[in-house]
N, C-alpha and C positions, 0 to 999 in steps of 0.2 A: 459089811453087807456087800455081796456082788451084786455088779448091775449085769456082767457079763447075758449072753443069750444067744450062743452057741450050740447045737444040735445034740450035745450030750447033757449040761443044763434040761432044756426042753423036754426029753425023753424022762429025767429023772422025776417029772415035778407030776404029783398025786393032783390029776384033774379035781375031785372031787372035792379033796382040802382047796384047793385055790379057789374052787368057787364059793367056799363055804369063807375063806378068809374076804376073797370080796364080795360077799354081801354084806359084809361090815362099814362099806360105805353107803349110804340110803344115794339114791338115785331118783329123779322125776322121771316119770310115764308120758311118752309119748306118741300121736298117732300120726305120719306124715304121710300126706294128703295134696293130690292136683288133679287136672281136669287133662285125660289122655283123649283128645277128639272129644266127642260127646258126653263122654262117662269116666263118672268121679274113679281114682282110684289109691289106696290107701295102706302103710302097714304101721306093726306095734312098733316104735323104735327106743330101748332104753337107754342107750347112748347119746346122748344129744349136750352139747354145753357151748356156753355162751365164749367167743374166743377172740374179740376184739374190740374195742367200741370205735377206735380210730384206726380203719375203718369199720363201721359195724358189720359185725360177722359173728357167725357162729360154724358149729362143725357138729355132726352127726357123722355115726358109725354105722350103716346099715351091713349087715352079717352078707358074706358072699352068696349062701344060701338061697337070700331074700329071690322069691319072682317078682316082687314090685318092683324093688326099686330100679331095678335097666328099664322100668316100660316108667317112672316117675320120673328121672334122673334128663331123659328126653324132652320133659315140659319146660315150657317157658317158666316159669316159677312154682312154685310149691308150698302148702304150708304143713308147720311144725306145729300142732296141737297140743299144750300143756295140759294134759285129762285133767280133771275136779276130782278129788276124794270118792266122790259116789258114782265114777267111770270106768271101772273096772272091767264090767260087762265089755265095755267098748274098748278094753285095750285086750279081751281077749277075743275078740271077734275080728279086732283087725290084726291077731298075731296069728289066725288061721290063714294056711296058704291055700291061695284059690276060692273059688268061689261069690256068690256076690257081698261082700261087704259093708256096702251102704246102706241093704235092705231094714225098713225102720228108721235108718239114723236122720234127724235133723241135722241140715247145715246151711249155707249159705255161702255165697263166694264174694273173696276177699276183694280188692279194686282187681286185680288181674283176675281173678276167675278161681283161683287154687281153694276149694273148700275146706271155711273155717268149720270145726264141729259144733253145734252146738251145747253150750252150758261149762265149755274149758276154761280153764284157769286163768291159758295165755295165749296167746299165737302171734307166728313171726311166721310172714311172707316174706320168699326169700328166693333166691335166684341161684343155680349152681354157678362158682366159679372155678374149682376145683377140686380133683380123687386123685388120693395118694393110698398107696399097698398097706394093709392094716392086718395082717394076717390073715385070718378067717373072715375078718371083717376089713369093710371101706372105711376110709376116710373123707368124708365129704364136708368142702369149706363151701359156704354161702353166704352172702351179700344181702343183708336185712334191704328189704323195699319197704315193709309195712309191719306193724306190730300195735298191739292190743295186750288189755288186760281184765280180769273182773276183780278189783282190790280186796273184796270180800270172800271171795271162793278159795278154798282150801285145796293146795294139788294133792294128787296121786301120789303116791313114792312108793318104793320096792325098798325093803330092808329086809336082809335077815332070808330070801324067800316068801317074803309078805309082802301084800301089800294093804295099804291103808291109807289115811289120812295121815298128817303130820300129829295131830295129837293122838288120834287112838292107837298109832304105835310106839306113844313116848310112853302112855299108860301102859300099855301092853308091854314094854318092856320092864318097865317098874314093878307093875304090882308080879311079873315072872323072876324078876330079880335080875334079867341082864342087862 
């Protein structure tokens, strides 16, 4: 297997199979969320993983595309939203660019201010300490300040181009046979 990623590699490789091969790994849904001046501001991010415990840190990928996150990336802290299985509506509402996003949403802010969502799985308050070139996407390392959990609440996940629960897409993949 090549790891090579050379500009002729690149050009050869069928976007559409690559996306199709990685949804074959399930992912968590996330909404990241901080308080820009007076008003909350927030997007979808399905890159997010935990990447250190000593010291605690995690890293998110937000896509270069993104408009939040140059106006998020500037806050004192920020959090990172683990949706609940039954959030789907609200990870596609914060995956529209523009517009008001919070309209509707319950939240609450965290000790620094960064609004937790309400009814999420997990959240981690977190500080940037550093962006490194991810291609299309950023790489962003953070410094956990505060984190929470609901041990009962079932996350989001994206498999496949689906998203679900952890179990109604294990059934769903069973009783379809993949």
């Amino acid at each position: 297997m090549s790891t090579r990623s050379d500009s002729s590699t690149q050009s050869a490789v069928n976007m559409r199979a690559l996306r199709d091969v990685l949804g074959h790994f399930c992912s968590g849904v996330t909404v990241v969320t901080a308080m820009v001046g007076d008003e909350p501001a927030g997007f979808t991010c399905q890159s997010f993983s935990a990447l250190s415990l000593d010291p605690p840190q995690v890293l998110l990928c937000p896509s270069r595309r993104s408009t939040s996150w140059p106006t998020i990336r500037t806050a004192e802290t920020f959090c990172i939203n683990v949706l609940s299985s039954g959030q789907r509506d609200l990870s596609d509402s914060f995956a529209k660019s523009g517009g008001p996003k919070f309209t509707g949403v319950q939240w609450r802010p965290a000790e620094r201010g960064a609004p937790i969502l309400e009814g999420v799985a997990a959240w981690f308050e977190v500080a940037l300490t550093a962006e490194h070139d991810g291609g299309d996407h950023l790489i962003a390392v953070a410094d956990m300040l505060d984190f929470g959990s609901d041990p009962v609440t079932e996350p989001l996940v994206f498999h496949r181009s689906r998203y679900g629960g952890v179990v109604e897409l294990s059934l769903g993949s069973i009783e379809s046979g993949t």
